[in-house]
Structure formats: C-alpha cells, structure tokens
N, C-alpha and C positions, 0 to 999 in steps of 0.2 A: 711676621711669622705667627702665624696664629692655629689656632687649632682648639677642639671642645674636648673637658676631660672624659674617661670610660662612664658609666655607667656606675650607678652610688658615688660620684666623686663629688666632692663637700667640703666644705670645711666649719660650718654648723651642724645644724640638726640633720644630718644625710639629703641635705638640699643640692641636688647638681649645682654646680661652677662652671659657668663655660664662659671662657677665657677669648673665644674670637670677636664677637660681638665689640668687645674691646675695643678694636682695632676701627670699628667703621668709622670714617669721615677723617680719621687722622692721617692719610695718606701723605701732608707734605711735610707734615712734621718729623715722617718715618725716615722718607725717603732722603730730606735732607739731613738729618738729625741722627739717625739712626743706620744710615746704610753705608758711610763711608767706615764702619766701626765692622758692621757686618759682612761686608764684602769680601774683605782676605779673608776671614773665617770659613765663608761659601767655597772660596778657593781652595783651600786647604781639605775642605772637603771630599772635594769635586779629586782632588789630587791622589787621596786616599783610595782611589777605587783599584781595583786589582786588574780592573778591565779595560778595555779601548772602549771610551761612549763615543766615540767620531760617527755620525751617521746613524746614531739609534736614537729611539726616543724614549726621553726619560719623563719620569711624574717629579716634576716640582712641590713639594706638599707643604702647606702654610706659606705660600711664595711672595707675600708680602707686595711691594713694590718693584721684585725681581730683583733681589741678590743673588741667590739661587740661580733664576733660569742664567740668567748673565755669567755665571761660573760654567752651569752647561756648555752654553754656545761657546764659553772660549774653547772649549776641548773639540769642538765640531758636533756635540751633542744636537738633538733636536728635544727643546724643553717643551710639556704642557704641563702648564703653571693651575694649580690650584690651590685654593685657599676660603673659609669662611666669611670673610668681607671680602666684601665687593668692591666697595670704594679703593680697596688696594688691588686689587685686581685692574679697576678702569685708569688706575694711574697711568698715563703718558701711552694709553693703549696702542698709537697707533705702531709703538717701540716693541711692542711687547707679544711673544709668542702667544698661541691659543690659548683659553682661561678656563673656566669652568666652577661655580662657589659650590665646593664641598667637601662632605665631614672624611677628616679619615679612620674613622668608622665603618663608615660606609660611602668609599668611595664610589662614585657614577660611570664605571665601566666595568667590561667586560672582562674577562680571566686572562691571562697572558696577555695584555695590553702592551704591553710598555717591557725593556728591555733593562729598564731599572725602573728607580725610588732617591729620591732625593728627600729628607728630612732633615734641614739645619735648623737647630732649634727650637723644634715642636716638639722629640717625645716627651722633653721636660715639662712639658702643660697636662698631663694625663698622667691618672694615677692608675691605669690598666697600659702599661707601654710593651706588653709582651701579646695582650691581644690588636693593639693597635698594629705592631709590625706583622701578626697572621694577616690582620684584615686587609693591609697594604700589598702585601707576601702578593696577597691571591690574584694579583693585577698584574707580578711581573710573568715573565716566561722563567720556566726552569733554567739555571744555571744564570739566570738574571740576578743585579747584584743591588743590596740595598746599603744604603749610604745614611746615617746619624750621625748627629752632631748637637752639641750642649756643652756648657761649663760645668769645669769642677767643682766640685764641693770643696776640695781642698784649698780654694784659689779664689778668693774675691779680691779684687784690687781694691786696695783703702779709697781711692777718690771715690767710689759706688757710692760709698758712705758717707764722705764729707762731703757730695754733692747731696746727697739722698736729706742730708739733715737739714740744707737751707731749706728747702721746701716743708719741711717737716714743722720747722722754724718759724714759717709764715703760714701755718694753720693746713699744708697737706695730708691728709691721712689715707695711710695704704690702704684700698678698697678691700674686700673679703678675698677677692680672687687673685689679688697679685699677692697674697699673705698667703692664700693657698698654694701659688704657685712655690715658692718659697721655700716653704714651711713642710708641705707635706708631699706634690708631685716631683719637683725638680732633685732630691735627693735620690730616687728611687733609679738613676741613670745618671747621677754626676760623677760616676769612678770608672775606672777602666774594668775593674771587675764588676761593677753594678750594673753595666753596658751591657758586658758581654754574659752576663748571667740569666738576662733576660731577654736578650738575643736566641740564647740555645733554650729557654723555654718556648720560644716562640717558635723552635725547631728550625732555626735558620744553620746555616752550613757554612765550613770555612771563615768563619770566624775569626776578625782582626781587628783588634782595639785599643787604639792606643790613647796617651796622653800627651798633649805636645803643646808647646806654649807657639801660641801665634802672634807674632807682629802686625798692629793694625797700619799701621803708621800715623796714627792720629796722638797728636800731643800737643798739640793749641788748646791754653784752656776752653777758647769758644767752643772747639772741635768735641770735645770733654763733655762741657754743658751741655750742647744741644744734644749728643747720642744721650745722654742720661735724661733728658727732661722729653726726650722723644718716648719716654712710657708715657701707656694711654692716661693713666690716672693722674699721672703732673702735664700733661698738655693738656686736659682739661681744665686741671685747678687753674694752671697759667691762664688760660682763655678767658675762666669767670672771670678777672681781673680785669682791670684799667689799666693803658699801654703804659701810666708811669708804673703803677705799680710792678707792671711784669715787666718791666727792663729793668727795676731794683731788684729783682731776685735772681736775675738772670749773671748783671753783673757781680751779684754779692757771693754769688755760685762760683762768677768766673775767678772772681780773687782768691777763691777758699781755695780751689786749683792751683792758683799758681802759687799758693804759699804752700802746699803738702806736695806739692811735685816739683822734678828736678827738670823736668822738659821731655823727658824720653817716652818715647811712644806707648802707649798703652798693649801689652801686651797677657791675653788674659790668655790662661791653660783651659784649652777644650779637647775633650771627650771625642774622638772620633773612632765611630765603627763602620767596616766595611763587610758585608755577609754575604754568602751566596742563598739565592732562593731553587729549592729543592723540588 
C-alpha cells in the first residue's frame, strides 16, 4: 500500500517525503509477509461499504500486491488496481485485475470513472488526507462511495514493538519516511473522529466511521515476524546481510514473539470510513 504524501509534506527542513518509492522491488516480501496480516483488514473494508459493489468498478488505490483488489472481487466487484511501484503492481500479473502506476494526487483518469474508491491504508501516508480524498472524490460518479481504512492511534499491539526492537538491536534505523509516517501523517486519520472530520472537509456525504477491532488470524510467531519485517526499511536492512546473519535476527524476532504473546491471533483496531461522493 503505498502512496506519496500532499505537497509541503516533510519531516525536515520542508523536503517532500514520498513514501511509495519505498515499496519498489519488495513485492515478495510484501506479499508473503505482509498480506496474510492485510487481507482481513481489506475485507473488512470492503464490508463496510453501504452499497452493492457486485458488477461495478471500483479504484483500488495504493493496491500493493492486491489485498484490496482481492476484497473487491469477493463482493463481485470489478477492481482497477493502482498504485506508485510498479514492481507491486507486476506481482503475479497474470492474477491480477488492470493496473496502472499512479499518484493519488493526481490520479490518470477521467471524472466519474469508477463507481467507487477503495483506500486501505494510504491516507495515513499524507499529511493533506482531506485534499487527497477531493482529488480521488473527482473520479467517482455522484452518489459513488469512498472506502478508508488505517490503524488507531489508540491501539498499537506490544509485539509492533518487541519485534520493531530486534532489528533496532542489530543496527536498523527507521528511515526519515517511516518516522514521518508515524510521527506526523498517520495521526492526522488514526480516530474515528479524526477520519471523519476530514472526510466532511473534503465535502464528502453520508458519513460512516467507525472503530472496530479486526481479527487477522495470524498468530504464528513466523507469521508475526515476517508481516513486521515485511517494512520496506527492515527488508532492506535484512537483505544487506549474510543469510546467517538474517536468519539470527529473524529467529531472535521469532522467540521475542513467542515469549510476549499468549498465541492469539493478532487483532489490531482499524479506522474504517465509508462516504458518499456528492
């Protein structure tokens, strides 16, 4: 899920951050690592909508290696998947609805396009999420419905952390952009009133947002490790490494897991809004 933040977004000296770039080349890391974690989540999403997507086509936006579109399709949806890397876009293409690499900013079509918007997990990467949902708005048809999703601010599961530290432990450090994310975009839409507050500045309608805890079903420490080391910036650190080295940090990850957790699935509280486009 990737996406570039608005315009003046920084987290130095007013230097843009753009956050998708990230993503290029890590496609198997994501998809294995990252998408058994993400996928209910999509679901949940996708479930959230007020409307029948059976038979319409929706925009997939930051669509990764298709979690998203894949939530689409189970409703009968017809997904087109975009996103800023490409390399997540060509994953397993011949699997994969139509693509297209781009910002949503300034998405590459035309007005009424699409009978929704699908957004799991991008407006937290931009720190303008009220002009990015206009700029997406303008793509659906009236009475078309847009779909968000992100984690609470209220709600970080301890293993984030006790996996976050081995790596930290053996010399990772958080790039400027994932500290951005973090620190200064990802708050700005981690509440259910911080959602929808910026939802109705963005002039969106009918208005639904809730907070719901989702069940991933993932509770194998492996399962644990690999969605956490599936960030771009610790699957690179891991890469610069020697295969012993990166399987002592992997299992040193894995033990940290199974000693702070009881077995139960991971189950992180996300943000979901459902809007109408006016």
């Amino acid at each position: 899920m990737t996406a570039t933040p608005g315009p003046g977004a920084g987290a130095g000296a007013g230097s843009p951050v753009t956050v998708g770039p990230l993503y290029e080349g890590l496609e198997v890391a994501w998809a294995t690592g990252a998408e058994p974690v993400y996928g209910p989540m999509a679901d949940a999403l996708v479930a959230h909508s007020p409307v029948d997507l059976s038979g319409r086509i929706v925009l997939d936006v930051g669509a990764g290696t298709g979690a998203g579109s894949r939530a689409l399709e189970a409703v009968g949806a017809r997904p087109v998947a975009m996103d800023l890397a490409h390399s997540m876009l060509a994953h397993d293409r011949e699997h994969r609805p139509p693509a297209v690499v781009g910002d949503l900013f300034a998405p590459p079509f035309r007005s009424a396009s699409f009978a929704g918007v699908l957004l799991p997990f991008v407006i937290n990467h931009v720190d303008e999420p009220a002009e990015a949902f206009r700029s997406l708005a303008r793509g659906v048809e009236p009475g078309g419905v847009l779909l968000a999703s992100t984690f609470a601010e209220s709600d970080r599961p301890p293993l984030k952390d006790v996996i976050d530290a081995v790596v930290v432990r053996h010399g990772c450090v958080p790039p400027e952009e994932y500290v951005w994310v973090r620190e200064r975009s990802a708050p700005l839409t981690g509440s259910a009133t911080a959602m929808g507050e910026v939802a109705s500045t963005a002039g969106l309608a009918d208005i639904d947002v809730v907070e719901r805890a989702v069940d991933t079903g993932v509770s194998a420490p492996a399962q644990l490790v690999a969605y956490r080391f599936a960030l771009p910036h610790v699957t690179r650190f891991l890469a610069s490494l020697d295969a012993e080295a990166r399987a002592a940090i992997i299992a040193e990850a894995e033990r940290e897991v199974a000693r702070h957790t009881d077995g139960s699935s991971l189950t992180p509280v996300v943000v979901l809004l459902a809007a109408r486009v006016t």
